[in-house]
Structures are given as structure tokens and as C-alpha cells.
C-alpha positions as CSV (number, residue, x, y, z in Angstrom):
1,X,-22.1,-5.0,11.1
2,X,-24.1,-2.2,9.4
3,X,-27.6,-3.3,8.0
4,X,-25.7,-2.6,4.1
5,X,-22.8,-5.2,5.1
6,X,-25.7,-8.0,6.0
7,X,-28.1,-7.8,3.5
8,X,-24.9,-8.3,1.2
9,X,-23.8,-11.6,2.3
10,X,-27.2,-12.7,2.9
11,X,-29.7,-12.3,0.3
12,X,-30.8,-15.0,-2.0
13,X,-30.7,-14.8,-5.4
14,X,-34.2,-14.5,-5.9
15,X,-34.1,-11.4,-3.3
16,X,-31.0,-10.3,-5.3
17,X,-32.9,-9.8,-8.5
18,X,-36.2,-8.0,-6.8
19,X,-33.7,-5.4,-5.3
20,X,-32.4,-4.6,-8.6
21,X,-35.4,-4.2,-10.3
22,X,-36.2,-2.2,-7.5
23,X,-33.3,-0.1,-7.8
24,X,-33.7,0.1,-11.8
25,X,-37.5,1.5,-11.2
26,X,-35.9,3.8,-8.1
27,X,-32.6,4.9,-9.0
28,X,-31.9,6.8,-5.8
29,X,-33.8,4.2,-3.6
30,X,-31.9,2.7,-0.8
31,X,-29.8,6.1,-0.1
32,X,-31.5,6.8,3.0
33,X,-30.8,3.5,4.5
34,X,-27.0,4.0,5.0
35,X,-25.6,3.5,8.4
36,X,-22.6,5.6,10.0
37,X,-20.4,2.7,9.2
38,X,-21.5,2.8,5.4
39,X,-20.5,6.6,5.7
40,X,-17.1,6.0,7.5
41,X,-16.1,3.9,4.3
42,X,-17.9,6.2,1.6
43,X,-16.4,9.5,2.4
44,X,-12.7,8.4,2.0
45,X,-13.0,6.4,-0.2
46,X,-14.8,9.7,-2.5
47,X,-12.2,11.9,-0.5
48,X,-9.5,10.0,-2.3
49,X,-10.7,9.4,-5.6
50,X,-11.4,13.4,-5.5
51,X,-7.9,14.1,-4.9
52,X,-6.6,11.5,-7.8
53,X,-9.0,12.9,-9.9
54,X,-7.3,16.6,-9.3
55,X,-4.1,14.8,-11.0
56,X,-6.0,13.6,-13.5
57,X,-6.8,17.0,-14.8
58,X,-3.4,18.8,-14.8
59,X,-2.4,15.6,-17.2
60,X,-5.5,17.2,-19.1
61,X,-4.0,20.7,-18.3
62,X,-0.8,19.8,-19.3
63,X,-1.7,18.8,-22.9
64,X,-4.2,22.2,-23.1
65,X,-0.7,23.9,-22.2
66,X,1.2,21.8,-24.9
67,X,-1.0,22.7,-28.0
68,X,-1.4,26.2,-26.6
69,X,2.1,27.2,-26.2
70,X,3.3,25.0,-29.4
71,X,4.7,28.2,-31.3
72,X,7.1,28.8,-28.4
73,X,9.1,25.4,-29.3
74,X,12.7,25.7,-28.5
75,X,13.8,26.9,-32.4
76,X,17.5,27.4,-33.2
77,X,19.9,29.7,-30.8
78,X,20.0,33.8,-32.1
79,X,23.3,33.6,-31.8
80,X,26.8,31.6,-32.0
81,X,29.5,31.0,-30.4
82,X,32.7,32.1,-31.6
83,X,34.7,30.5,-31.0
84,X,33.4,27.7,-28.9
85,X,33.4,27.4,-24.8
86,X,35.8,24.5,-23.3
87,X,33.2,22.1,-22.2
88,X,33.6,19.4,-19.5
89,X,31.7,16.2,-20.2
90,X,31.0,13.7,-16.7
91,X,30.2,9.9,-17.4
92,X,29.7,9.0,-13.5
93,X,30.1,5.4,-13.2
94,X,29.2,2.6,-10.5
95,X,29.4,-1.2,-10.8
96,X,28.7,-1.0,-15.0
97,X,30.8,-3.1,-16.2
98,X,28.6,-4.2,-19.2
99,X,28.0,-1.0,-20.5
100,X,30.9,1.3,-19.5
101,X,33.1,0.1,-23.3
102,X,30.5,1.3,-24.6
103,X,30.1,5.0,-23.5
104,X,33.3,5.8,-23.6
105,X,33.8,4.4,-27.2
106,X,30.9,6.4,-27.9
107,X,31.5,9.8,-25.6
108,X,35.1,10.0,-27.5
109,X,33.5,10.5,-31.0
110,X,32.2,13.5,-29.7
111,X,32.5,16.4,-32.6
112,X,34.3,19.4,-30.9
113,X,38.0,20.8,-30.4
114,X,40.0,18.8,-28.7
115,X,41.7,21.3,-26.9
116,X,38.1,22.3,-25.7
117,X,37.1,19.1,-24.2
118,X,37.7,17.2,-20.9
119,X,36.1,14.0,-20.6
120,X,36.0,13.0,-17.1
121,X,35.2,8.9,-16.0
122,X,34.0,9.4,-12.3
123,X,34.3,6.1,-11.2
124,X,32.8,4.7,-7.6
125,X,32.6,1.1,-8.3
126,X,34.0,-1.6,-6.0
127,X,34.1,-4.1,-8.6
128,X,35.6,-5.5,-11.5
129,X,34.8,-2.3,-13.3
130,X,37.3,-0.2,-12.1
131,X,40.3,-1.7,-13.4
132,X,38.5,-1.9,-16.7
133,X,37.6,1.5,-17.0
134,X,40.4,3.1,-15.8
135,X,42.4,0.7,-18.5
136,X,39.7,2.3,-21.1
137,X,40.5,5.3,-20.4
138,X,44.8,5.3,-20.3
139,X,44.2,3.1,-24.0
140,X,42.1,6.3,-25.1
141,X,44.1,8.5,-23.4
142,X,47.1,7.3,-25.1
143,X,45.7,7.8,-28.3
144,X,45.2,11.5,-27.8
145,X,41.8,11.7,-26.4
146,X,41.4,14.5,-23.8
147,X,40.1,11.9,-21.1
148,X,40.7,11.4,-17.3
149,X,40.2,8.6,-14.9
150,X,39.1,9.7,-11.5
151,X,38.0,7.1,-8.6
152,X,37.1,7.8,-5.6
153,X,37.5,5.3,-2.5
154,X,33.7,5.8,-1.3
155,X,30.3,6.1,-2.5
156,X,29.7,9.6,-0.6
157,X,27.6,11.8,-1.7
158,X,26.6,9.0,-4.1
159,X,26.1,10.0,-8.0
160,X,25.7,14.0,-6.5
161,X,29.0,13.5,-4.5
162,X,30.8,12.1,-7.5
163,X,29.1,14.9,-10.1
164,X,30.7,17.6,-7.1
165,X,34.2,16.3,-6.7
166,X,34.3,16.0,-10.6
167,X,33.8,19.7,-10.6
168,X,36.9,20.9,-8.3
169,X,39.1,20.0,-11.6
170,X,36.5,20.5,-14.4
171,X,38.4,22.5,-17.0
172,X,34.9,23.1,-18.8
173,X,32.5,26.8,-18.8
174,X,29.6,24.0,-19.6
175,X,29.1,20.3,-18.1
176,X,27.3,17.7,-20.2
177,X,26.3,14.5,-18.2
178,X,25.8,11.4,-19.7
179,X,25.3,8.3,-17.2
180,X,26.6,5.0,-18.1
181,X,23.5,3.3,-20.2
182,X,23.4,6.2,-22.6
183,X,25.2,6.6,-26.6
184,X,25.8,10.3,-27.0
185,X,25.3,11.5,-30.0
186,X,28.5,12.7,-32.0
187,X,27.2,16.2,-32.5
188,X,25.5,16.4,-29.3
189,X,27.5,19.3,-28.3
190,X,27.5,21.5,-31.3
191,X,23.5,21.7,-31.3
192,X,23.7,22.4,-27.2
193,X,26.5,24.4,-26.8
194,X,25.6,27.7,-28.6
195,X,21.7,27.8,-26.5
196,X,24.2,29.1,-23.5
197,X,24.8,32.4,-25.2
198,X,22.0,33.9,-23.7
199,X,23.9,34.6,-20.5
200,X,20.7,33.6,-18.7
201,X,20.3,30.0,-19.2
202,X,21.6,27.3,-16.9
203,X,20.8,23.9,-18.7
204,X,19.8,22.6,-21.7
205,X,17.8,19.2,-21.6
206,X,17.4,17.0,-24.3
207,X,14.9,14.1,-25.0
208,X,15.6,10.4,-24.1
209,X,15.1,7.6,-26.8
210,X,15.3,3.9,-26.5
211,X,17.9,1.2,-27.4
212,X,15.4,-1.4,-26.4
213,X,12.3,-0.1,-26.9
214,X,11.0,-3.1,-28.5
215,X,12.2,-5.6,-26.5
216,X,9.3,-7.1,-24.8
217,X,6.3,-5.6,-23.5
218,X,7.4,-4.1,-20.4
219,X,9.9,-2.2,-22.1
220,X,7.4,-0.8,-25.0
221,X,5.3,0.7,-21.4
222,X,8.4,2.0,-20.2
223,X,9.2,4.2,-23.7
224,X,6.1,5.7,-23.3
225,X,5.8,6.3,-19.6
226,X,9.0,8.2,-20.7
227,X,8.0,9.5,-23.8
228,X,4.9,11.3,-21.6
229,X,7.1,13.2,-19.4
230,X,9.9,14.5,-22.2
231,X,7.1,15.3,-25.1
232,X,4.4,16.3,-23.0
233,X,5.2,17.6,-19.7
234,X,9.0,18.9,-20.4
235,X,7.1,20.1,-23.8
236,X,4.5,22.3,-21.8
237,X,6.5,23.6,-19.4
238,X,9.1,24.4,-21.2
239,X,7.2,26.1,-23.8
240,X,4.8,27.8,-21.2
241,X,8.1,29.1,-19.2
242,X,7.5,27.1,-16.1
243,X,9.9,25.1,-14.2
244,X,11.1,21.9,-15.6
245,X,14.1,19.6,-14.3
246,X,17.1,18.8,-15.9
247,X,17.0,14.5,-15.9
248,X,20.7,13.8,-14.8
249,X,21.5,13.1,-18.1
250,X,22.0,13.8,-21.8
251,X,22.1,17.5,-20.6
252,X,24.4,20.5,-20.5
253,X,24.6,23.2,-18.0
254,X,26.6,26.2,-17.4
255,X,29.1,25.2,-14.6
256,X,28.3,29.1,-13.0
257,X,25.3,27.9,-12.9
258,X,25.1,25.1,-10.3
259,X,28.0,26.8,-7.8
260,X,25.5,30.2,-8.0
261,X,22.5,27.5,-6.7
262,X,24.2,25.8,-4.2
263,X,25.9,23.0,-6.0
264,X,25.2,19.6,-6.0
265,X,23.6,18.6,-2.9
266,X,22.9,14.9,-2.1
267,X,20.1,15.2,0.3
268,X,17.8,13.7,-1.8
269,X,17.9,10.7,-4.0
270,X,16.8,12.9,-7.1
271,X,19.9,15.4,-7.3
272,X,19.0,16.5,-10.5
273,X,15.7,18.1,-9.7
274,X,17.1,19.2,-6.9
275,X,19.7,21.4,-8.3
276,X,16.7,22.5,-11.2
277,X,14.3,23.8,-8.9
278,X,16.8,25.6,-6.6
279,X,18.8,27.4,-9.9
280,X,15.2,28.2,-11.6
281,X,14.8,30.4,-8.2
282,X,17.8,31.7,-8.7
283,X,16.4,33.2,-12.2
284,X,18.3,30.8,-14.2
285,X,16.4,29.4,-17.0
286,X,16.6,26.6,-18.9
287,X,16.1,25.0,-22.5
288,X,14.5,21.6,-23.9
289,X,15.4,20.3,-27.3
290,X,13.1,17.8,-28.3
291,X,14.6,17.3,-31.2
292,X,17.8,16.1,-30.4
293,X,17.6,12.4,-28.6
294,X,19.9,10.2,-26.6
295,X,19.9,6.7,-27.0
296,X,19.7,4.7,-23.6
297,X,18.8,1.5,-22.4
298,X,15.5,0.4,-20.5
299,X,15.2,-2.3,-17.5
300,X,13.9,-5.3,-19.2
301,X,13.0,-6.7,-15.7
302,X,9.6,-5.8,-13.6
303,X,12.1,-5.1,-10.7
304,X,14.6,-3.9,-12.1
305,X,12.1,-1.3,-12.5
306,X,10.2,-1.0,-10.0
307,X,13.7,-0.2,-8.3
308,X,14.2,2.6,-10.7
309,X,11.1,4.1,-10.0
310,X,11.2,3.2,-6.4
311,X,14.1,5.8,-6.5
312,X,12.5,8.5,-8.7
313,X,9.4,8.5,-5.9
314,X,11.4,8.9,-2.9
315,X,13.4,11.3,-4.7
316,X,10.8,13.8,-6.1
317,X,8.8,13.4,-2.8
318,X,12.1,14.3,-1.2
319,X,12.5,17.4,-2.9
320,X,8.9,18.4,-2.6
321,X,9.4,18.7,1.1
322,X,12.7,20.2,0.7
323,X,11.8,23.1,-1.7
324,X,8.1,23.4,-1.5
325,X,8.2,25.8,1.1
326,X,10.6,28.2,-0.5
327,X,8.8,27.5,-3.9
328,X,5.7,28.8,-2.2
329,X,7.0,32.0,-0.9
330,X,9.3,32.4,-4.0
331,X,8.7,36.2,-6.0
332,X,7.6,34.0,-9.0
333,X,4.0,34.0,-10.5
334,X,1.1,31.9,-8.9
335,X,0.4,29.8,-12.0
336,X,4.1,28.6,-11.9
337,X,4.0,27.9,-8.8
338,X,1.0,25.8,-9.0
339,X,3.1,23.8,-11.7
340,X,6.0,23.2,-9.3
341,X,3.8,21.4,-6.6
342,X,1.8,19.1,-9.2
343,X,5.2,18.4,-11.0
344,X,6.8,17.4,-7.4
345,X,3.8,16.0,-5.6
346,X,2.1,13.8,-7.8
347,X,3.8,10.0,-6.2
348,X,1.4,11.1,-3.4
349,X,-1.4,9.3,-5.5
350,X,0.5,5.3,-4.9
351,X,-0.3,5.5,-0.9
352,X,-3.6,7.1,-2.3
353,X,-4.2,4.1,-4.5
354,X,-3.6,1.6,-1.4
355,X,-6.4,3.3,0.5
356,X,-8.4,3.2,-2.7
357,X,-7.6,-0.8,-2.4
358,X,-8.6,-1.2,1.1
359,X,-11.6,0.2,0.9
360,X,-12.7,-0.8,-2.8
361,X,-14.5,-4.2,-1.3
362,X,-16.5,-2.6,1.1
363,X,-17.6,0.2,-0.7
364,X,-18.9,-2.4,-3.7
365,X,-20.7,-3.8,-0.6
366,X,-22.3,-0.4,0.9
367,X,-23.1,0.4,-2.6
368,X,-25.4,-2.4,-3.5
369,X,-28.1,-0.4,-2.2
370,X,-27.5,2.4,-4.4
371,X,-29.2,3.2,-7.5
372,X,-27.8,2.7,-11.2
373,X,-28.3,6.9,-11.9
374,X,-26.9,7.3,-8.6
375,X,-23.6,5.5,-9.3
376,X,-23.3,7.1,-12.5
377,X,-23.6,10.6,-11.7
378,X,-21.0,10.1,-8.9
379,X,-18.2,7.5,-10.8
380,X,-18.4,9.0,-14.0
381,X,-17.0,12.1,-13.5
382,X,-14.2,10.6,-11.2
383,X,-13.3,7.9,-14.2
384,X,-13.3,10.9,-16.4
385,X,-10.9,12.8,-14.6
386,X,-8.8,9.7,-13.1
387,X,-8.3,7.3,-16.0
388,X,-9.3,8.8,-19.1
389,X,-6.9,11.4,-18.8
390,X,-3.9,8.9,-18.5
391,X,-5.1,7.1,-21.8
392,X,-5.7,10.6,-23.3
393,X,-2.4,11.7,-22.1
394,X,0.0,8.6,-23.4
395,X,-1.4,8.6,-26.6
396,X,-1.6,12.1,-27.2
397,X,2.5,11.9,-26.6
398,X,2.6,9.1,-28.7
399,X,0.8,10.7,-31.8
400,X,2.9,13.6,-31.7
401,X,6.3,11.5,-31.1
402,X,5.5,8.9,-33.7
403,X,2.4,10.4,-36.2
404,X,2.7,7.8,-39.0
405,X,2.1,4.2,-36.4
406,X,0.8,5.9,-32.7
407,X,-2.5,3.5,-32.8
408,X,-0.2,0.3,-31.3
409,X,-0.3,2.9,-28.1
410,X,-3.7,2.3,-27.7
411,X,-3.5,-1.3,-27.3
412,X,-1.1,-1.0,-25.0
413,X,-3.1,1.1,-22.9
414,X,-4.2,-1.8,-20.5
415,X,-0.8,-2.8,-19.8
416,X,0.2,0.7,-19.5
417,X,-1.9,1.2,-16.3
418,X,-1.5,-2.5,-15.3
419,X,2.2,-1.7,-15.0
420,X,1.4,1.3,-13.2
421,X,-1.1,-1.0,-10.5
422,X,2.3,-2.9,-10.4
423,X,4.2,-0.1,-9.1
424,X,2.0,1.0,-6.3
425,X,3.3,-1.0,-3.3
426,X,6.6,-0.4,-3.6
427,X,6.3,3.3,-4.6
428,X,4.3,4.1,-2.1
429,X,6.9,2.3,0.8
430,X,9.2,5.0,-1.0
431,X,6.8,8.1,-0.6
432,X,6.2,7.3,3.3
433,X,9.9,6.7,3.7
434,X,9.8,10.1,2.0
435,X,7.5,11.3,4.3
436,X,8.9,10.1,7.2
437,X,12.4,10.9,7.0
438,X,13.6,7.6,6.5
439,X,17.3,7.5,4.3
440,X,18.1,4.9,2.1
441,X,21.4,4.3,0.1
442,X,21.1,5.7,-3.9
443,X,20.3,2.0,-5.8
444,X,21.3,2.3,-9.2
445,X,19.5,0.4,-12.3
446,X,21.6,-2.3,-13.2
447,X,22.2,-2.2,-17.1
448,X,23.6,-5.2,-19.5
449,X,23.9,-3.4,-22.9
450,X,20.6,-4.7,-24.2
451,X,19.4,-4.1,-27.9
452,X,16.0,-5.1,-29.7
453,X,17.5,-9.1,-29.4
454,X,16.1,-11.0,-26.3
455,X,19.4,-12.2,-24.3
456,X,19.4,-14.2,-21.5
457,X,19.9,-12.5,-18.1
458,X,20.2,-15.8,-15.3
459,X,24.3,-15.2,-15.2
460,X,24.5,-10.9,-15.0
461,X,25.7,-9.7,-11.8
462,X,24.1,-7.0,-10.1
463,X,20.1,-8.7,-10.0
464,X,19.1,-7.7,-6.8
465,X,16.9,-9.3,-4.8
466,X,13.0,-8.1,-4.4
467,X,12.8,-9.5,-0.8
468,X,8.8,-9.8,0.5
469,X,7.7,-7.3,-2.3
470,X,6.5,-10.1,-5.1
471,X,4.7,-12.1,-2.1
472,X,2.6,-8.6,-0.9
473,X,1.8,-8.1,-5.0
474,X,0.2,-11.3,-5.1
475,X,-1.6,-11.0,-2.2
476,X,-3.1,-7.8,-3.8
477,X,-3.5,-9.2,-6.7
478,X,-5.7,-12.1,-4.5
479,X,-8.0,-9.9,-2.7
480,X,-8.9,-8.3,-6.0
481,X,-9.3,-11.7,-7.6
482,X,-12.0,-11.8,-4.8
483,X,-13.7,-8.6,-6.0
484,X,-14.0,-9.7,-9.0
485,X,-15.9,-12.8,-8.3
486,X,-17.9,-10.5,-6.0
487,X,-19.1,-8.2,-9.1
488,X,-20.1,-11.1,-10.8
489,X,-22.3,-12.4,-8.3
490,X,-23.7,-9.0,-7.6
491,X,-24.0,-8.0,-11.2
492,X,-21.6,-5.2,-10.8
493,X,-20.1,-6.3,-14.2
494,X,-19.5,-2.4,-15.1
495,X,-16.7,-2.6,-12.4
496,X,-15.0,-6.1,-13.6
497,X,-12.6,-4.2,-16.7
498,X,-11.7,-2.0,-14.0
499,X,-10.9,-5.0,-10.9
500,X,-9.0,-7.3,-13.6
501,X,-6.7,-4.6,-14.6
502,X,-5.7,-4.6,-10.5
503,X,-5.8,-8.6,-10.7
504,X,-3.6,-8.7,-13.8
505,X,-1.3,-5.9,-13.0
506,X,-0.3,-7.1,-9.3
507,X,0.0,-10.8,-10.9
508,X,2.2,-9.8,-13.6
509,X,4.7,-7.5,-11.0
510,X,4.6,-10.6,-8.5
511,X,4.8,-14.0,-10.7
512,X,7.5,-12.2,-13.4
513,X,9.5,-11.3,-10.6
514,X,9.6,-14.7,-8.8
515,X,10.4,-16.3,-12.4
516,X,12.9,-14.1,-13.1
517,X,14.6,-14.7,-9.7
518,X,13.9,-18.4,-9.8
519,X,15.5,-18.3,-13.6
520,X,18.4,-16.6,-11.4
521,X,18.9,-19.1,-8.6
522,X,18.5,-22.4,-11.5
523,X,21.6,-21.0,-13.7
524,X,23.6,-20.1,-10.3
525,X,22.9,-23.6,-9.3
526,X,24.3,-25.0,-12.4
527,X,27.4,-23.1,-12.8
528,X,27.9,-24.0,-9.2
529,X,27.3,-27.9,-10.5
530,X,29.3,-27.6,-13.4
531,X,32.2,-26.0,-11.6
532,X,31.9,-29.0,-9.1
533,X,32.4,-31.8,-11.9
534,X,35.1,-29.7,-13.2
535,X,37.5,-29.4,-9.8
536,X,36.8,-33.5,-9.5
């Protein structure tokens, strides 16, 4: 043990307080007194926390490219159709049986020609969904509509292999896609359809909003986790002319478009950057409305979204390693491709934030020699550049989304980034799976037509199970509980804001999940009662 790690755990309190008055009259006393075991754990940790902090400051970057570029906002098309493009509109389905009335009640109201449109139902579900969509869809069918029923046997390819095989008999120039949790709006098309003639563009995005949004407090994080990427970073880019990905959904694009890149490829569990990245090197370019929102429904449950996110990780790291290379050697300029690798690496930063973890304890140990100055001039500039830019960042988005009542953001800040902590085990299993080459099936978010109204959840199908991940979250949560009571016996109280938001956020992910499931398991245990009494 180095001579840092026992003066720790051994000094009195009375030695305690003459080191830090010591340190208080000497601010850089104590430096020279490190050991090569203090400097094993000090230059990773500062290693790390240097490389988070370089993502910290594209989020500044980002919002420096966002005001800068604010007069190149996506305005109205130069030019109209005339007459209008048959467009082909794909509602991939799997398992949604809650929601799937819905959408196609809604995706029928759609303002255009009928004899334009073709609304496809790609269904891959192996439940009781099947039968009721494709009953949906003859009722509506029936009545006139210009909608098809097409199921396919297997899941290949997943939602890319069922976007693909929808395409061998779309009628449609353009493809809008709309997945099962969303309401498209009735004159969706007529404010997408006329961007495509500029021959040149391949997609046209438009912004999510939320059914939900208020309906507890994991939700309200969610909307503006989401709101960050499609007002700020879709709002940059797009504005700046840098690459940006279509989201899977509540878009467009020119069917030319995605045969010319390649199609859909199912190589990675994030299809639709996939297919963005490799038609933006093909010179395609593409358009963000902000203007015009979809409606869709968040996950109400921690892991239900974890298991969204889990997926959007693996994904995005997927395509990094996929299309970084070619990215890099791409004819384009250097500045956009520096904004392709931060926009597909940043997940790299959950593995980062376990190392952080480890190493957090010991480090508070090696540094109770160092002075107060000392720690100042070396954390201060990483918290800048680490933390404050994610607070500046969300509510920057949230002022310009919602001008009149952004201030609530800011006091959701701390469950912001302890719902982030929350997300860093199981994102980073999904970056080294990444990494590693490891394949995993495509796990959809289960959905259940949720509004603003709490509703209770115990009897849905398609909960899945979170396995060991709650029991590892608490266990975090635990050692950082311990860190905490280690600041406040070594006065570190600076650092305890910082440890509580780890404590609360790996408590939150881990207890909520285990109530949720246990919530699960009672109600399943009484239907199993009640059905029981009823047979007797």
C-alpha cells in the first residue's frame, strides 16, 4: 500500500485537521510525496476525464454552431410540385398490439390523392397482432383506402429487412416511415413532399414531440434528452450542412435515394443512420423541419428505457466502426468530417464513465494530500467542460423549444444526469458488445398507448425482464454510498453534490426496476389466483 493509501485510513482526527491547515497555508504541499501507485491511479483517471471533457465541448460547439448558422433554417421549398409524386407510406409493425388501431386510424387521414398513395402495414409479429392488423387493414381497405397488409413469416433482417421487402412493391417516388407509437400528422405529407424538388435531396426529417411528456418524471427527462438532439444537434448540422441522420421515423425519403446507397442493410441495430451516413457520401442531401412535429409515445418504465437506448448505443457504435473508415477517406471537408466521428462516437464516454467509477475512491484517497488550489486548477476546468456543458446544452434546447416556461428544465437538471448515471452499465455492455463484434437480436420498445393519465402497467404483455442489471445498479449505487460517507469524513464536501447524484441515479435505475417487476409478478400472481377460484 502506497504511503497516500495509509495515511488515509489511519490518521486521527486531530492529525486530520493539522494536515488541512497545512494544506490551506501550502496549497501545493504534499505533491512531491506521491508514490508510483498514486500515479498509476491519477493519470487515467485525468486521461479519462480529458477525453469526456473533449465531448463536453462539441455539446458547447454544437450550440456555437446553432446560433451561428440560425439564418440557414430550413424556410419553405423554391418550388412545387405539380402535380404531386405517388408517395409510399411504411408503418413496420412487430408485437404492437396496443398501439397498431391507432396508427392506422391516424396514417389514413393522411391529406393527399388517393390515387397517389400506398399505405403499406409491414407486419412481423408472432402474436395476437397479426390477425388484428391485417383485419384493420381489409375493414379500411374496404372502405376505399389505398392500404395493404403484408406479413412476413420471419423477423430477418429485422425492422431494415421488413423496410427492404416493403420496397420490392412500393408504388411510391418518396417513402414516409412512421413506426407504430407515432400519430402522423394529417398534412404531414403536403409540407414534406414538395422539399424533394431539388433533385438532390434524399430525406427529409422532421422533429419528434411527446404524447406523454408529462407523465412522470422519467418521461419529462426523456422529452428533453430528445428535444437536445432534434433542436440542437439536428438544428446545427443541418443548418451548418453537415451530416445528420434520418431517425427511422416521421421522415420521407426519395425511394432513388436509398437503392443508389446501397439499400437497407441490417448490419447494424441503427439502420437508419446507417443508410444516412452512406447516402450523404453518395452527395445526397438532406432536410430538417423543425417545425413540423410527430406525436409519439415515450417508455414510462426505467427499463423499458434503458432497453431503448441500450439499442441506440450498440447501434451508433456499430455504425462508427462500419463507416468511420470510409467517412475518413471520404472527398468531403475536414470540419465535416470531424462532425461525423463526434456524432457516431460519443456512447464511447458510458465504458469511460465505469473507469471513472472504479477509480473515483482511490483517487479521493491519493488526493488528500493535495492542496485546495491544486485541486481547483485541475477539476475546474474538467467540470466546466464535462458537466456544465450538458446543463448548458439541455436548457439551451429547451429555451428555444419552449421560450415562454423553459426554467422547469433547470430543475430537472439533477434528474436529467441522474438518469443518464442510470444508463451507464447497460450502455456500456452495449458499446463493448459493439466493440467486440458480439450480435444481438433488434429488441423493440414495447409501447401501450400511453397519454398524460398514469395507467397501470402490471397486466401489458411484452415487459421484459432486466435479468442481473438492477442488482449491478445497486451495487454501484452502494460503493458510491461509501464515497460519500468518505468525503464527509475527510471534508471533501465540494465532491458530495457530485457522489449523490451517482448514489441517487444508480438507486433510482435499480429499486424502480425491481418495483416495477415485482408490481409485474404480484398482478400475474393474482390473475393466476383468480382464474384458479374461477375453474373450481
Amino acid at each position: 500500500m502506497s504511503s497516500s493509501l495509509t495515511l488515509a485510513f489511519l490518521v486521527t482526527r486531530s492529525s486530520t485537521d493539522k494536515l488541512i491547515q497545512s494544506l490551506l497555508n501550502n496549497p501545493f504541499a504534499g505533491i512531491h510525496q506521491l508514490a508510483w501507485f498514486d500515479w498509476a491511479m491519477l493519470i487515467p483517471y485525468f486521461t479519462v476525464l480529458i477525453i469526456l471533457s473533449v465531448y463536453g465541448l462539441h455539446r458547447y460547439d454544437i450550440i456555437r454552431t446553432y446560433f451561428k448558422h440560425k439564418k440557414n433554417a430550413t424556410g419553405e421549398p423554391a418550388r412545387r410540385f405539380d402535380p404531386l409524386p405517388p408517395v409510399t407510406i411504411q408503418l413496420p409493425l412487430y408485437n404492437e398490439r396496443y398501439v397498431v388501431e391507432r396508427l392506422i386510424e391516424e396514417t389514413v387521414k393522411m391529406e393527399y390523392p388517393k390515387e397517389l398513395l400506398q399505405i403499406q402495414v409491414l407486419d412481423d409479429s408472432t402474436d395476437d397482432t397479426a390477425p388484428f392488423a391485417e383485419a384493420l387493414v381489409e375493414r379500411y381497405h374496404a372502405l376505399g383506402y389505398p392500404i395493404e397488409y403484408l406479413h412476413r413469416t420471419n423477423r430477418h433482417g429485422y425492422k431494415a429487412g421488413a423496410l427492404q421487402a416493403g420496397l420490392k412493391s412500393a408504388t411510391g417516388e418518396l417513402v414516409a416511415v412512421f413506426d407504430a407509437d407515432f400519430i402522423p400528422p394529417t398534412d404531414f405529407l403536403m409540407r414534406t413532399v414538395h422539399h424533394f424538388t431539388d433533385p438532390k435531396v434524399g430525406v427529409v426529417q422532421t422533429r419528434w414531440s411527446y404524447l406523454n411528456r408529462d407523465y412522470n418524471f422519467l418521461t419529462e427527462v426523456e422529452a428533453m434528452l430528445l428535444d437536445g438532439h432534434f433542436i440542437l444537434e439536428h438544428g446545427a448540422r443541418s443548418r451548418a450542412g453537415y451530416f445528420f441522420n434520418f431517425n427511422g421515423t416521421a421522415g420521407i425519403l426519395r425511394k432513388a435515394m436509398i437503392d443508389d446507397a446501397g439499400g437497407w442493410q441490417h448490419d447494424t441495430l441503427t439502420e437508419d443512420s446507417d443508410l444516412s451516413y452512406r447516402a450523404q457520401l453518395k452527395g445526397w442531401r438532406f432536410v430538417y423541419i423543425p417545425g413540423l412535429d410527430c406525436p409519439s409515445e415515450l417508455p414510462v418504465e426505467m427499463h423499458g428505457f434503458q432497453v431503448q437506448q441500450r439499442r441506440w448505443a450498440k447501434g451508433l457504435t456499430q455504425v462508427a466502426m462500419k463507416l468511420l473508415p470510409s467517412i475518413l477517406k471520404a472527398p468531403i471537408s475536414k470540419r465535416v468530417k470531424m462532425e461525423a466521428f463526434m456524432h457516431l462516437t460519443p456512447n464511447i464516454s458510458y465504458p469511460l464513465m465505469i473507469v471513472v467509477s472504479a477509480l473515483m475512491l482511490p483517487v479521493m484517497i491519493v488526493r488528500f494530500y493535495m492542496g485546495v488550489w491544486q485541486m481547483v486548477f485541475l477539476d475546474l476546468p474538467l467540470i466546466a467542460a464535462s458537466f456544465w456543458s450538458i446543463s448548458l446544452f439541455y436548457v439551451v434546447a429547451q429555451r428555444e423549444l419552449y421560450p415562454k416556461n423553459w426554467k422547469r428544465s433547470i430543475l430537472l437538471l439533477p434528474m436529467l444526469m441522474a438518469v443518464g448515471v442510470g444508463l451507464t452499465i447497460i450502455n456500456t455492455r452495449a458499446v463493448l458488445e459493439a466493440l467486440f463484434g458480439v450480435e444481438s437480436s433488434f429488441v423493440r420498445t414495447p409501447k401501450y398507448a400511453i397519454g398524460e393519465r398514469p395507467m397501470k402497467l402490471e397486466n401489458k404483455q411484452y415487459r421484459r425482464r432486466s435479468g442481473w442489471l438492477p442488482y449491478m445498479e445497486l451495487a454501484f449505487g452502494t460503493y458510491f454510498l461509501g464515497m460519500v460517507v468518505f468525503a464527509i469524513t475527510t471534508y471533501n464536501f465540494l465532491s458530495i453534490p457530485f457522489l449523490a447524484l451517482f448514489v441517487f441515479g444508480y438507486y433510482w435505475a435499480g429499486f424502480s426496476t425491481l418495483y416495477q417487476e415485482h408490481q409485474s409478478k404480484l398482478a400475474w400472481m393474482r390473475a393466476r389466483d383468480l382464474a384458479v377460484v374461477r375453474q373450481a
